[in-house]
Backbone as CSV, one residue per row, in Angstrom:
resi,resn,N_x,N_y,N_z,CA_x,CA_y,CA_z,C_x,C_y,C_z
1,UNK,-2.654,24.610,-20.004,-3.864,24.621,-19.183,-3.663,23.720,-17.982
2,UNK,-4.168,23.886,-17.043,-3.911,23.406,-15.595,-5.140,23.231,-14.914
3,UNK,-5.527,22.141,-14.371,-6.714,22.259,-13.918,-6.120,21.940,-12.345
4,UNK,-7.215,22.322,-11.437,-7.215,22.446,-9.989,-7.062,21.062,-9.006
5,UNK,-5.739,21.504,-8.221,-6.085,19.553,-7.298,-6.710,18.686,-7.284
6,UNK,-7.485,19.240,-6.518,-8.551,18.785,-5.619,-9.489,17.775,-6.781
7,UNK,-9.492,18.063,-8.117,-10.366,17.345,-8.750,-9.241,16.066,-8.797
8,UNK,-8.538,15.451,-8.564,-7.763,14.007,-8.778,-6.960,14.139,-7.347
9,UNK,-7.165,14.846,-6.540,-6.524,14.295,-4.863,-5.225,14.104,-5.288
10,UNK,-4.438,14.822,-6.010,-2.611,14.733,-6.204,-2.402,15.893,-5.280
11,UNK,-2.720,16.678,-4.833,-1.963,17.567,-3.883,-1.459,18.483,-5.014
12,UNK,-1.649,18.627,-6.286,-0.547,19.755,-6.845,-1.634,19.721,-8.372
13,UNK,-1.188,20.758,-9.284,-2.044,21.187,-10.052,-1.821,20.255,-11.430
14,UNK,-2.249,19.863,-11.881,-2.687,18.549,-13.600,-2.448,19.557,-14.797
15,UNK,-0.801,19.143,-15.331,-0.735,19.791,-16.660,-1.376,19.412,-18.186
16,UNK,-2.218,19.977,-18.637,-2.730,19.462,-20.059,-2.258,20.387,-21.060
17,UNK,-2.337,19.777,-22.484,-1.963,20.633,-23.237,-3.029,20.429,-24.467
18,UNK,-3.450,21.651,-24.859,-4.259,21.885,-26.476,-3.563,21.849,-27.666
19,UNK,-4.018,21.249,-28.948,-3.437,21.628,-29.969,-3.889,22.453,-30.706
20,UNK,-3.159,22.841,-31.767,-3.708,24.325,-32.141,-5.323,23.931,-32.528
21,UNK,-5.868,25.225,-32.372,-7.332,25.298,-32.392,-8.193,24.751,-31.171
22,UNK,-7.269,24.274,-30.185,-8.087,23.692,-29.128,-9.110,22.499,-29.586
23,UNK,-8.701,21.870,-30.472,-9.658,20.567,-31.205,-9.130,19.134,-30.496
24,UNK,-8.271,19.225,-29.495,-7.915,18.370,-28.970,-7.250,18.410,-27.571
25,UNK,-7.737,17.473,-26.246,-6.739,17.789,-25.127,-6.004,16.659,-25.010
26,UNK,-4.750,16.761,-24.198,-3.466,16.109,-23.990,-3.172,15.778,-23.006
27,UNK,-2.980,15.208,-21.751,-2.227,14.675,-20.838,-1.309,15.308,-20.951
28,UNK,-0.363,15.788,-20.216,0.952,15.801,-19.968,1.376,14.924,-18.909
29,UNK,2.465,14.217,-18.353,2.729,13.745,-17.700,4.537,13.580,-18.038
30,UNK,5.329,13.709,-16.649,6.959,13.969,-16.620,7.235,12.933,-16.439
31,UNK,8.699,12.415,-16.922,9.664,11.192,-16.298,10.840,11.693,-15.826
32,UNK,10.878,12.360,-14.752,11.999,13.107,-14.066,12.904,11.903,-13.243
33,UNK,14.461,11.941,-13.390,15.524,10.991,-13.151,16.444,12.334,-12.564
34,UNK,16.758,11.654,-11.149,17.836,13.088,-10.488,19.220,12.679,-11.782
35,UNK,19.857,14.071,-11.551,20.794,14.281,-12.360,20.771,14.008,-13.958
36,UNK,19.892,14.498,-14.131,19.563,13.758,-16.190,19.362,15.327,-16.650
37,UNK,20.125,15.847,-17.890,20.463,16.989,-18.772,19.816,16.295,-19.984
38,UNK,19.726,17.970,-20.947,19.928,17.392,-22.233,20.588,18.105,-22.775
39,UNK,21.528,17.494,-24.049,22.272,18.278,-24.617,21.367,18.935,-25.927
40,UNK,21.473,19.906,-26.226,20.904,20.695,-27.269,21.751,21.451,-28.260
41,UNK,22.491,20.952,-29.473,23.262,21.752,-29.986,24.611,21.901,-29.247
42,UNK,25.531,23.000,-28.673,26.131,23.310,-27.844,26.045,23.680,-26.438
43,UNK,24.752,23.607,-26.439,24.522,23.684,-24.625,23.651,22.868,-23.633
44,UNK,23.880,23.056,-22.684,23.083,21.720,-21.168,22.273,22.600,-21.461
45,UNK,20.948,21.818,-21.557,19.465,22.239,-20.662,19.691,21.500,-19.392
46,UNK,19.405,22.423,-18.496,19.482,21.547,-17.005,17.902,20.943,-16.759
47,UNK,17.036,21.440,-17.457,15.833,20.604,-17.188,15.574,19.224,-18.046
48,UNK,16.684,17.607,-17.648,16.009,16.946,-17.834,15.036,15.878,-17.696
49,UNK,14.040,16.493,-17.868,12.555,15.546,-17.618,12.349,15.404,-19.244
50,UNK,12.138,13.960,-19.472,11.247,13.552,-20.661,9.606,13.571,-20.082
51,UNK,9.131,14.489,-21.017,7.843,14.461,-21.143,6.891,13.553,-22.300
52,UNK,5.546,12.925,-21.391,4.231,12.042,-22.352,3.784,13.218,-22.805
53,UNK,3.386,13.220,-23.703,1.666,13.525,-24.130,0.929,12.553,-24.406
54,UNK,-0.252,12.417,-24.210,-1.353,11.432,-24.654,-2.393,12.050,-24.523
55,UNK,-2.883,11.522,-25.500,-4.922,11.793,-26.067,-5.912,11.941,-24.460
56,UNK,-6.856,12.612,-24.026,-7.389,12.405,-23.298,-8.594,12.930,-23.719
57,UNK,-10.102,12.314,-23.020,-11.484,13.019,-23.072,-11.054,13.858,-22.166
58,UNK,-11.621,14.904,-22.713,-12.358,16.161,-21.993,-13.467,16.058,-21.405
59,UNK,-13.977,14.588,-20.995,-15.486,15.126,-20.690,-15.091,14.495,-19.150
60,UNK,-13.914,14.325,-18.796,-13.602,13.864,-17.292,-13.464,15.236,-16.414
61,UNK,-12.701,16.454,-17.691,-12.693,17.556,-16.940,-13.576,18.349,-16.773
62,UNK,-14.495,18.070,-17.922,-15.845,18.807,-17.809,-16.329,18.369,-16.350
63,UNK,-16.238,17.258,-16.373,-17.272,16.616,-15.179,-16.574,17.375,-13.864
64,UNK,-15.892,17.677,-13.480,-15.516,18.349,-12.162,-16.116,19.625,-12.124
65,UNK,-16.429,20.095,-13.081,-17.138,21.727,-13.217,-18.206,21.833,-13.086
66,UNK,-19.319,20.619,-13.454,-20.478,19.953,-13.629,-20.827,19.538,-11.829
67,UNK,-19.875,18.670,-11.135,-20.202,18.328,-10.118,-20.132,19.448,-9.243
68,UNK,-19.248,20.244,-9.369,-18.729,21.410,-8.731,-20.019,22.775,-8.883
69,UNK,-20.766,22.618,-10.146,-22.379,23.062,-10.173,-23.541,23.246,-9.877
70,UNK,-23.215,21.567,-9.790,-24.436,21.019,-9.196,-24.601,20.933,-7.477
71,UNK,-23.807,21.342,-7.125,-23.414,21.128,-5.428,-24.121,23.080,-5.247
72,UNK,-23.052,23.267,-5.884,-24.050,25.273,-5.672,-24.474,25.208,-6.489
73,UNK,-25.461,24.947,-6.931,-26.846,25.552,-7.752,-28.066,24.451,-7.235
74,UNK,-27.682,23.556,-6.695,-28.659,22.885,-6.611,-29.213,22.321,-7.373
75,UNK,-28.555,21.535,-8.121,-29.281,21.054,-9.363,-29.912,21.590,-10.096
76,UNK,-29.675,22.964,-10.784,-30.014,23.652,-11.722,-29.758,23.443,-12.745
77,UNK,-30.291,23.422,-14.269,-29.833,23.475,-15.534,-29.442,25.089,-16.148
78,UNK,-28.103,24.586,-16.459,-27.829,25.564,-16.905,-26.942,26.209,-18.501
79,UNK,-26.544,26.594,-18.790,-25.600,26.840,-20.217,-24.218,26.111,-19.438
80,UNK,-23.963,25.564,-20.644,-22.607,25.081,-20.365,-21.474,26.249,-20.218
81,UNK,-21.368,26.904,-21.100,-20.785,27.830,-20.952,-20.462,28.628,-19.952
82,UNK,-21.362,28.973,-19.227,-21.498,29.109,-17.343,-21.295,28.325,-16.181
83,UNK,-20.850,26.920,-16.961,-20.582,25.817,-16.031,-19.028,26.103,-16.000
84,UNK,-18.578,25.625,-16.920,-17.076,25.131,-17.374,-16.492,26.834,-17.143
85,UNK,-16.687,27.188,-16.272,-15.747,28.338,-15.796,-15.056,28.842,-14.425
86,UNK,-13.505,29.127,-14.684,-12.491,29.072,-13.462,-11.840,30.165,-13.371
87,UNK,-11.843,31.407,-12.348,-11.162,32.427,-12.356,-9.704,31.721,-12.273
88,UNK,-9.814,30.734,-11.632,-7.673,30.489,-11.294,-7.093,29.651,-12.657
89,UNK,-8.135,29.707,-13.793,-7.797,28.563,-14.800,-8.279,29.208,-16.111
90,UNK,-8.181,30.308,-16.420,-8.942,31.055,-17.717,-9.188,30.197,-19.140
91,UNK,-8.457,29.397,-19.424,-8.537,28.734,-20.081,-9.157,27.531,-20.236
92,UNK,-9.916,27.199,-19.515,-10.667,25.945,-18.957,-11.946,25.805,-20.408
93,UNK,-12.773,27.179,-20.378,-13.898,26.925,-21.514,-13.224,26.750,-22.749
94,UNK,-11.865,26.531,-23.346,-10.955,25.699,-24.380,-11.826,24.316,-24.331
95,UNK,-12.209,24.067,-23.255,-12.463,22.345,-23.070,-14.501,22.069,-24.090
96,UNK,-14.554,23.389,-24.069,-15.861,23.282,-24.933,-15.816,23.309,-26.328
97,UNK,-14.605,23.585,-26.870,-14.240,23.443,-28.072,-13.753,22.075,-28.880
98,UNK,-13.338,21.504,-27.815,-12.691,20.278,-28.199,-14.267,19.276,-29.376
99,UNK,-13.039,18.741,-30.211,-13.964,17.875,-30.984,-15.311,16.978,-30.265
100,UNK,-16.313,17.277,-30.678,-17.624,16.500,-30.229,-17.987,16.428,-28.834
101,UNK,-17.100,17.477,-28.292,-17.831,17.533,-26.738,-19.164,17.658,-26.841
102,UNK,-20.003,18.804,-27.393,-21.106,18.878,-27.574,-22.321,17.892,-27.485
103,UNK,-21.721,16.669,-28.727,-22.176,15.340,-29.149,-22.366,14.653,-28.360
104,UNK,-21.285,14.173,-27.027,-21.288,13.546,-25.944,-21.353,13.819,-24.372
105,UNK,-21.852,14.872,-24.870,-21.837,15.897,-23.239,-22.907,15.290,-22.503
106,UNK,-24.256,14.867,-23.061,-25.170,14.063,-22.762,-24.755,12.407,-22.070
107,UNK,-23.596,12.287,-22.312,-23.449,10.992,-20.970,-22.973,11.201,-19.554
108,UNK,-22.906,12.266,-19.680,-22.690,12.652,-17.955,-23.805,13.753,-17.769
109,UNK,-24.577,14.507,-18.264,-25.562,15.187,-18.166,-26.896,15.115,-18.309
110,UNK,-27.806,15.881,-17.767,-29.170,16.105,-18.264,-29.668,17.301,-19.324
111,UNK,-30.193,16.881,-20.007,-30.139,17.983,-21.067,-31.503,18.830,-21.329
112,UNK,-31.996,20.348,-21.479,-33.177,20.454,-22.025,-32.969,21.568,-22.627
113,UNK,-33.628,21.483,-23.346,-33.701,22.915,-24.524,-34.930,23.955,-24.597
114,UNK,-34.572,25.377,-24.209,-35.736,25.686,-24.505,-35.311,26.690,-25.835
115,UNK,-36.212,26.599,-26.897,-35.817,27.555,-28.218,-34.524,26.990,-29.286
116,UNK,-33.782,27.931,-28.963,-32.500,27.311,-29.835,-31.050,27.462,-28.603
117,UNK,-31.666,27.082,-27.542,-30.542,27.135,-26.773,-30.894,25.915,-25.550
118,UNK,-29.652,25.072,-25.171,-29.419,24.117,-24.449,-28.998,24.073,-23.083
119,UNK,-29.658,23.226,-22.329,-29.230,23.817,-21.039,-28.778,22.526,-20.460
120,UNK,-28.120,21.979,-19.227,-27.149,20.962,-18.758,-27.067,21.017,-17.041
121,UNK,-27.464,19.933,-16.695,-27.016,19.537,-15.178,-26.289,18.167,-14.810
122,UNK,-25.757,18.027,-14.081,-24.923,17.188,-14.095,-25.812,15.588,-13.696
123,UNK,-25.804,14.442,-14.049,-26.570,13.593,-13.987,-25.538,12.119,-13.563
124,UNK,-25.557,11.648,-12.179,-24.409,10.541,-11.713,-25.043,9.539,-12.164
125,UNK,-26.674,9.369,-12.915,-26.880,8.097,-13.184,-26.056,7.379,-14.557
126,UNK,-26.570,8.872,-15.395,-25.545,8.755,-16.826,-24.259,8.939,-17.030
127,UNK,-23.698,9.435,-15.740,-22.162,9.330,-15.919,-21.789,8.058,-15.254
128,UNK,-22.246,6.903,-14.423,-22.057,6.327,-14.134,-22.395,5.351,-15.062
129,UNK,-22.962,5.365,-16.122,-23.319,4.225,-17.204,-22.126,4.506,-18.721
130,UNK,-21.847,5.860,-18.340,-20.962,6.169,-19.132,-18.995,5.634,-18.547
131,UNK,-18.682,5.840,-17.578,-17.563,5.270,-16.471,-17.659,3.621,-16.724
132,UNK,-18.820,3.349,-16.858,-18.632,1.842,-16.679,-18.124,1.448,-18.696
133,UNK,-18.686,1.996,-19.543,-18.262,2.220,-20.308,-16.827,1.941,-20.518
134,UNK,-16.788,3.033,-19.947,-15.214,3.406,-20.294,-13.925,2.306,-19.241
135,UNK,-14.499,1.807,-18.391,-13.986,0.521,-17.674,-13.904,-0.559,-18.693
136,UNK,-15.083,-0.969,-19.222,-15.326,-2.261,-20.061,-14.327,-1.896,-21.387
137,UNK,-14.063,-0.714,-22.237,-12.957,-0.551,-23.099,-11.662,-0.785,-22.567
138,UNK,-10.888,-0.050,-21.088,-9.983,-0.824,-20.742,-9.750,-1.867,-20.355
139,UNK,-10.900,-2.853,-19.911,-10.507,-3.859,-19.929,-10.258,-4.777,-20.977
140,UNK,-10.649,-4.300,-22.104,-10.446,-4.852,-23.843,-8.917,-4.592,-23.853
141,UNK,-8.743,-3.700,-23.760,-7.231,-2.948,-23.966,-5.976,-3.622,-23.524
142,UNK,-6.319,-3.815,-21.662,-5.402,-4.754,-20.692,-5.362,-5.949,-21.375
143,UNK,-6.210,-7.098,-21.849,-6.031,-8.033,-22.316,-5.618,-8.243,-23.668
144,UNK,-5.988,-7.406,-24.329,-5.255,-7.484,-25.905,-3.860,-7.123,-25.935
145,UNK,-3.421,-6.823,-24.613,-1.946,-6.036,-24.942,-1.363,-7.030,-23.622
146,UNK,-1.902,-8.222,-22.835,-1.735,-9.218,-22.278,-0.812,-8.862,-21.193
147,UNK,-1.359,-7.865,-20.395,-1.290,-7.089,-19.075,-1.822,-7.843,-17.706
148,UNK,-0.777,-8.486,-17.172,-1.123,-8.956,-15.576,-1.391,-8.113,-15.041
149,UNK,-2.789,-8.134,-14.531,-3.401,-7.354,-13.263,-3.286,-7.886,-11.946
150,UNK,-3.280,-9.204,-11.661,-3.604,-9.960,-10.525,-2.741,-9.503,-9.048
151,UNK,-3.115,-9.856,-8.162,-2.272,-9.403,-6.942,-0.611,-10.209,-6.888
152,UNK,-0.662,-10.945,-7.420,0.878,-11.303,-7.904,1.618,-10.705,-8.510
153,UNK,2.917,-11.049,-7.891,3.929,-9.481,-8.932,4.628,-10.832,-9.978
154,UNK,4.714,-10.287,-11.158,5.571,-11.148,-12.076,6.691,-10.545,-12.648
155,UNK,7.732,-11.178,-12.909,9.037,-10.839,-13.084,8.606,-10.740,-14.551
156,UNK,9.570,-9.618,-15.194,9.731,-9.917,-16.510,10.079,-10.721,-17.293
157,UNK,11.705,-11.462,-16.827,12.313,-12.467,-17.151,11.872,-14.061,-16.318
158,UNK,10.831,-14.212,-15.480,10.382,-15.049,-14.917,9.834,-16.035,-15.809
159,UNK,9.916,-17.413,-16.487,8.962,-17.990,-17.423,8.352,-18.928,-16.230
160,UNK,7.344,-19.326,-16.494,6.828,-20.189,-15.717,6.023,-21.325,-17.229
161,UNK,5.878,-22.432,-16.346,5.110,-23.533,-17.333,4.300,-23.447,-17.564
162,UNK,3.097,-23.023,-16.356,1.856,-22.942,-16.017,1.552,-21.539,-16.342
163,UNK,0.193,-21.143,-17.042,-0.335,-20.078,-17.670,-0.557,-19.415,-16.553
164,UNK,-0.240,-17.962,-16.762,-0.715,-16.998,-15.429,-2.016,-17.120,-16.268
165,UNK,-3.591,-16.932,-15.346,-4.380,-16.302,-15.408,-5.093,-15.439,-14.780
166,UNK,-5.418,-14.461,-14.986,-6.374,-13.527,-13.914,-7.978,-13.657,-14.688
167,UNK,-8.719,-13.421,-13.117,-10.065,-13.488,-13.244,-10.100,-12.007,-13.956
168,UNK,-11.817,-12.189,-14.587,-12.355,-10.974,-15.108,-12.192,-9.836,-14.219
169,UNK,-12.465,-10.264,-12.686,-12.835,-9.540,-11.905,-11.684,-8.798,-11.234
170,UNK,-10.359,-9.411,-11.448,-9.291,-8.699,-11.348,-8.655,-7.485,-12.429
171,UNK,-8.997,-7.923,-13.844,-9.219,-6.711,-14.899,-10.160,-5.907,-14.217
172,UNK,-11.719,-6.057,-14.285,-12.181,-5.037,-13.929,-11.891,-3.951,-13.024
173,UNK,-11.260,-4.588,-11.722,-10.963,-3.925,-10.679,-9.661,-3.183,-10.534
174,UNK,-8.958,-4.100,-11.885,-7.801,-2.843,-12.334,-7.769,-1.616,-12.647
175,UNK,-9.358,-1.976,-13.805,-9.954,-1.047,-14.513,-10.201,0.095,-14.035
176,UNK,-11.074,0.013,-12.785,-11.981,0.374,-11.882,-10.344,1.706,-11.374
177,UNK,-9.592,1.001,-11.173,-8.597,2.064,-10.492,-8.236,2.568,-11.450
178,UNK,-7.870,2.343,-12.972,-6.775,3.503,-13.301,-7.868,5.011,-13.997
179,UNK,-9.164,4.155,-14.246,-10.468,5.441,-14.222,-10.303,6.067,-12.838
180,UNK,-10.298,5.580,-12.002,-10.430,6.429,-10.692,-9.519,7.513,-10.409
181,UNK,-8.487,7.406,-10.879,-7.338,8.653,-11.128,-7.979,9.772,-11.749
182,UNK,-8.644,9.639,-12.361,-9.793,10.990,-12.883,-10.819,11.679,-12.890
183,UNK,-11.255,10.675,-11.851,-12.501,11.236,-11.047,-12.465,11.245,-9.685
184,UNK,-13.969,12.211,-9.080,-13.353,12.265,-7.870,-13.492,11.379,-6.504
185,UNK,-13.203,11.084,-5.476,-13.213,10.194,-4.815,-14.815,9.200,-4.504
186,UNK,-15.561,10.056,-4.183,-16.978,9.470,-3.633,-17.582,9.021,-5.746
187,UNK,-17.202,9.364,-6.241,-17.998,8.939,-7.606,-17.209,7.572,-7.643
188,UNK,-15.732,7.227,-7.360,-15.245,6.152,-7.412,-15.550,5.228,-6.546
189,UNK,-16.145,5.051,-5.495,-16.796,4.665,-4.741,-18.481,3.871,-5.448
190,UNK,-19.158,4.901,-5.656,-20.034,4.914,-5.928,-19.920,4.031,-7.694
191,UNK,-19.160,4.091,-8.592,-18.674,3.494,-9.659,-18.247,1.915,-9.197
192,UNK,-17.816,1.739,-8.336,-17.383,0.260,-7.618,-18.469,-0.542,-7.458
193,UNK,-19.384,0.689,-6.695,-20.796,-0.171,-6.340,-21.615,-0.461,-7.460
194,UNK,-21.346,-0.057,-8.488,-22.083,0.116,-9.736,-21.611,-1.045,-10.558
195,UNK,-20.260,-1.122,-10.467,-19.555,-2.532,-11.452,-20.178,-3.791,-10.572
196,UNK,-20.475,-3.733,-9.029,-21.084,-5.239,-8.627,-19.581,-5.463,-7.643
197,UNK,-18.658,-4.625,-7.599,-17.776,-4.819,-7.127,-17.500,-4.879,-5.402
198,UNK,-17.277,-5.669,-4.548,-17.298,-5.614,-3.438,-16.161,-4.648,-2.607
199,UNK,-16.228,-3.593,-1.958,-15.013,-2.462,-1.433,-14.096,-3.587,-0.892
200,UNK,-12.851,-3.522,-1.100,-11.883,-3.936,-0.894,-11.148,-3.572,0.926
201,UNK,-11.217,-4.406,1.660,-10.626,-4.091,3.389,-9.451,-4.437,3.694
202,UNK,-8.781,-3.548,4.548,-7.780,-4.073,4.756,-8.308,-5.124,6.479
203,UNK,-7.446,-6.130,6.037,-7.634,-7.579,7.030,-7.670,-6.808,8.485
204,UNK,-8.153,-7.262,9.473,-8.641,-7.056,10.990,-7.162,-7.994,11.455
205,UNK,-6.491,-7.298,12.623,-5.813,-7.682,12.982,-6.817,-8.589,14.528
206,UNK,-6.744,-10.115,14.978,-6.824,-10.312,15.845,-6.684,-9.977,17.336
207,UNK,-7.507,-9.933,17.913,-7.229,-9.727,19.405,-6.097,-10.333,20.119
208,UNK,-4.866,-9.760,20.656,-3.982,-10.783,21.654,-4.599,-11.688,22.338
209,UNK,-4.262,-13.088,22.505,-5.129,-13.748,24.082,-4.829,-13.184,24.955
210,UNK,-5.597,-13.231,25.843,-5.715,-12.961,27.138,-4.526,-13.764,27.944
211,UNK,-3.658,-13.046,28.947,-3.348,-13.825,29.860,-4.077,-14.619,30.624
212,UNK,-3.495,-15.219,31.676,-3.887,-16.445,32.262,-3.645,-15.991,33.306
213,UNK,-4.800,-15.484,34.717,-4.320,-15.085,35.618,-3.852,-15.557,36.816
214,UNK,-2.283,-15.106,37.457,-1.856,-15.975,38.059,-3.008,-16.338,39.265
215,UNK,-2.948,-17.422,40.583,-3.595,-17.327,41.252,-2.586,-17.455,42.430
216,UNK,-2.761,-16.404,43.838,-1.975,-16.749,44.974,-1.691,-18.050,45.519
217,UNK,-2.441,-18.885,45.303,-2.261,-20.241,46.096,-1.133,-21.166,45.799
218,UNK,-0.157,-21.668,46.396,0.663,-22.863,46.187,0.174,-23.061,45.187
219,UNK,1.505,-23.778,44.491,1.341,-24.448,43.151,1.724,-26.015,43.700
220,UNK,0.448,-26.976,43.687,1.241,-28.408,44.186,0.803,-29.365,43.061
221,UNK,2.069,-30.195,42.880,2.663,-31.124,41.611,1.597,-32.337,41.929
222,UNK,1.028,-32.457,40.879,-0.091,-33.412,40.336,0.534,-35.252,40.461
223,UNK,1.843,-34.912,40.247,2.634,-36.550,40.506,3.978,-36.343,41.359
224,UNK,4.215,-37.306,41.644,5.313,-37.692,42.866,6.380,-37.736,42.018
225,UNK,7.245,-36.944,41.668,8.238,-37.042,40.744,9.516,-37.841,41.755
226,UNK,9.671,-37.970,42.895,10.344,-38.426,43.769,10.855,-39.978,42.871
227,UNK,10.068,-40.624,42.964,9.668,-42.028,42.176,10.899,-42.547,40.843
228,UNK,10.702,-41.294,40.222,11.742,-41.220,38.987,12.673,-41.369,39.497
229,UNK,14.235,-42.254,38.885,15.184,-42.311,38.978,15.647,-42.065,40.703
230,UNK,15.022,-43.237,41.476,15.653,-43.003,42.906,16.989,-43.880,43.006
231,UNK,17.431,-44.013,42.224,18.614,-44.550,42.183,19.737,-43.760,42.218
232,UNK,19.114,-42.377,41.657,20.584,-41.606,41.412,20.330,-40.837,42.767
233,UNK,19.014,-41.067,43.906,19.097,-40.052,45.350,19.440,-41.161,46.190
234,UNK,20.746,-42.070,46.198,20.532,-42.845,47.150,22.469,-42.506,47.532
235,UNK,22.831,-42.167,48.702,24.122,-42.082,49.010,25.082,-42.688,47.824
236,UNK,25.907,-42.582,47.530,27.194,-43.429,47.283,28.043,-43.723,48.380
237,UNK,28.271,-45.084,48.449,29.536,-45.336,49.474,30.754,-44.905,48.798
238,UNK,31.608,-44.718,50.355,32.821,-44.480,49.963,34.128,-45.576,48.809
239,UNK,34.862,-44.696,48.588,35.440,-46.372,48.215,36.358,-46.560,48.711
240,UNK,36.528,-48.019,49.510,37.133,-48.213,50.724,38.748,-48.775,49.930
241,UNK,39.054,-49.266,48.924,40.323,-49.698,48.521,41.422,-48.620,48.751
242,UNK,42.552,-49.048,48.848,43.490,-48.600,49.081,44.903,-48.089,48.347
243,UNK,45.578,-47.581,47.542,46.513,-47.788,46.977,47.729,-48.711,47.490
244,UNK,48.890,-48.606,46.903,50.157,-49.612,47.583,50.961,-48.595,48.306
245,UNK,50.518,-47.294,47.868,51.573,-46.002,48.990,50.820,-45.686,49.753
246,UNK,48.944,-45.617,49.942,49.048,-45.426,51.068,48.683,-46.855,52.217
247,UNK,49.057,-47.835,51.598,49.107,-49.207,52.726,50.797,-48.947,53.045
248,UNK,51.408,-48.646,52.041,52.745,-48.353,52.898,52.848,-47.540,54.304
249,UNK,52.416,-45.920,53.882,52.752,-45.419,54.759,51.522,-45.890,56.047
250,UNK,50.551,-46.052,55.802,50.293,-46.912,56.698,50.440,-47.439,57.844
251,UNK,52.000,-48.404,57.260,52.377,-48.829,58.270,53.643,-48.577,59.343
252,UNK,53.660,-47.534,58.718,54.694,-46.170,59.071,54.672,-45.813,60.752
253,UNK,55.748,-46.120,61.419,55.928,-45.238,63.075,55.605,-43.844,62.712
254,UNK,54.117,-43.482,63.544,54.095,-42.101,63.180,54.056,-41.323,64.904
255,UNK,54.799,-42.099,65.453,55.312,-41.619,67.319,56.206,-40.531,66.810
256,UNK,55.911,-39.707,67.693,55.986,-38.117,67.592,56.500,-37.391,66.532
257,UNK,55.887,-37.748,65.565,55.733,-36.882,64.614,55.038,-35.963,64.241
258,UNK,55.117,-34.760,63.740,54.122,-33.698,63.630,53.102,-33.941,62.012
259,UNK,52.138,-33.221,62.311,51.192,-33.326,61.069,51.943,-32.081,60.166
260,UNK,51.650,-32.312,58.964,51.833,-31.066,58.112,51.354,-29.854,58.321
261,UNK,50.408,-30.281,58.576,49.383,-28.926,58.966,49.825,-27.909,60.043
262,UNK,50.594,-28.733,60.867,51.324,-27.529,61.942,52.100,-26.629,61.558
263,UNK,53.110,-26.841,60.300,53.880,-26.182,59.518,53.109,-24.731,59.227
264,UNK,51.784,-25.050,59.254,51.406,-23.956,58.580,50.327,-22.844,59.205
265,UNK,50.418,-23.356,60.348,49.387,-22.628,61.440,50.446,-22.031,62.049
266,UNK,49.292,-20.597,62.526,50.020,-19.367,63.286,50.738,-19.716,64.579
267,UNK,51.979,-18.903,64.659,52.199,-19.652,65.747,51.871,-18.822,67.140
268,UNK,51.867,-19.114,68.609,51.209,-19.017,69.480,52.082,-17.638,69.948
269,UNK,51.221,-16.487,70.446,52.220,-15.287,70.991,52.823,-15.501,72.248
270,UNK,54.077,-14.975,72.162,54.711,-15.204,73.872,54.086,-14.426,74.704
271,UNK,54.279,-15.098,76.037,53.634,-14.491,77.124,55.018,-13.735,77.586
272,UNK,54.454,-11.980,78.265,55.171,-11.407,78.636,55.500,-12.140,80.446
């Protein structure tokens, strides 16, 4: 049995399974690993996915058929039997068979009878007293089986000295999500507001500052930086000492002698 997207926002269709007699529904859910076989006897199954089953109410799937009712009919009461029905899902009124639906169909519904027959509309006050319900059991569950919820990630092998604790309000709001996987979006919403729970935001990013706008005018220096270190703006003298070669040559006859420098300048073109 397969029920339709759109009731859990996965984009793709929810496998369940009945056991014989339809006295019970199942979860299915895959653990698909690329490249994983199984061997069977002498041959590969190439499909390997290990598959869950687990226990599930039926009255989560009822409720999509119920809301899905009550939207076209207008809040009409009607036979269940006329509710819980899907041309793309034939098998769906299986879900009226299941053990004690009957019994508990009344926490998400309104009920009236006329004669020997029962009639049903969908009711968000009592399914919402019923959801919260079913929050307050998982949160029994998370803590007896001593499940970190908190926004901290904890290592498995991590010991620490100091006791992790999480607030109630972080169970609840755990809670609050893994029910929400089964219902549909605006009831989870509306279930939040119901636990006392405040909607969760993502943080506002700040405004950039503002630049600083330049202004055309000269920029003129508030102090005389001149002042600083006028010691290092003051000439250096030369340094007038002498070595002992050049007091030698010095004193050198330098009558008609040429400079070096002539050696190396162009020399003058002849005149024709």
């Amino acid at each position: 049995y397969k029920l339709k997207a759109d009731f859990f926002s996965t984009g793709e269709a929810t496998l369940y399974l009945f056991n014989s007699g339809a006295q019970q529904l199942f979860e299915v859910k895959a653990f698909h690993e690329e490249y994983r076989s199984w061997f069977i006897g002498q041959t590969v199954q190439q499909d390997g996915r290990l598959l869950f089953v687990t226990p599930m109410d039926p009255l989560f799937l009822i409720l999509y058929y119920l809301i899905k009712a009550d939207k076209e009919q207008q809040g009409k009461f009607q036979p269940l039997d006329q509710v819980v029905l899907d041309s793309d899902y034939p098998n769906c009124p299986l879900l009226l068979k299941c053990v004690d639906v009957k019994q508990h169909i009344h926490h998400i519904t309104e009920e009236k009878e006329i004669g020997s027959q029962k009639f049903h509309k969908y009711s968000q006050e009592n399914t919402l007293k019923w959801l919260k319900k079913k929050v307050t059991q998982t949160v029994k569950a998370l803590k007896s089986n001593n499940i970190c919820v908190g926004e901290r990630v904890h290592a498995a092998t991590f010991i620490s000295d100091k006791p992790i604790t999480d607030t109630n309000e972080d169970y609840i709001r755990y809670a609050h999500g893994l029910i929400s996987d089964y219902i549909p979006e605006d009831l989870s919403k509306e279930l939040l507001k119901y636990l006392g729970l405040p909607e969760l935001k993502s943080p506002t990013q700040e405004p950039p500052l503002k630049k600083r706008k330049l202004s055309d005018a000269p920029v003129e220096a508030n102090e005389d930086y001149t002042k600083f270190n006028t010691s290092d703006l003051k000439p250096k003298k030369a340094n007038s000492k002498m070595s002992a070669a050049q007091k030698a040559l010095a004193k050198v006859d330098k009558t008609g002698m040429k400079s070096i420098s002539t050696f190396f300048s162009s020399k003058p073109k002849a005149t024709k």
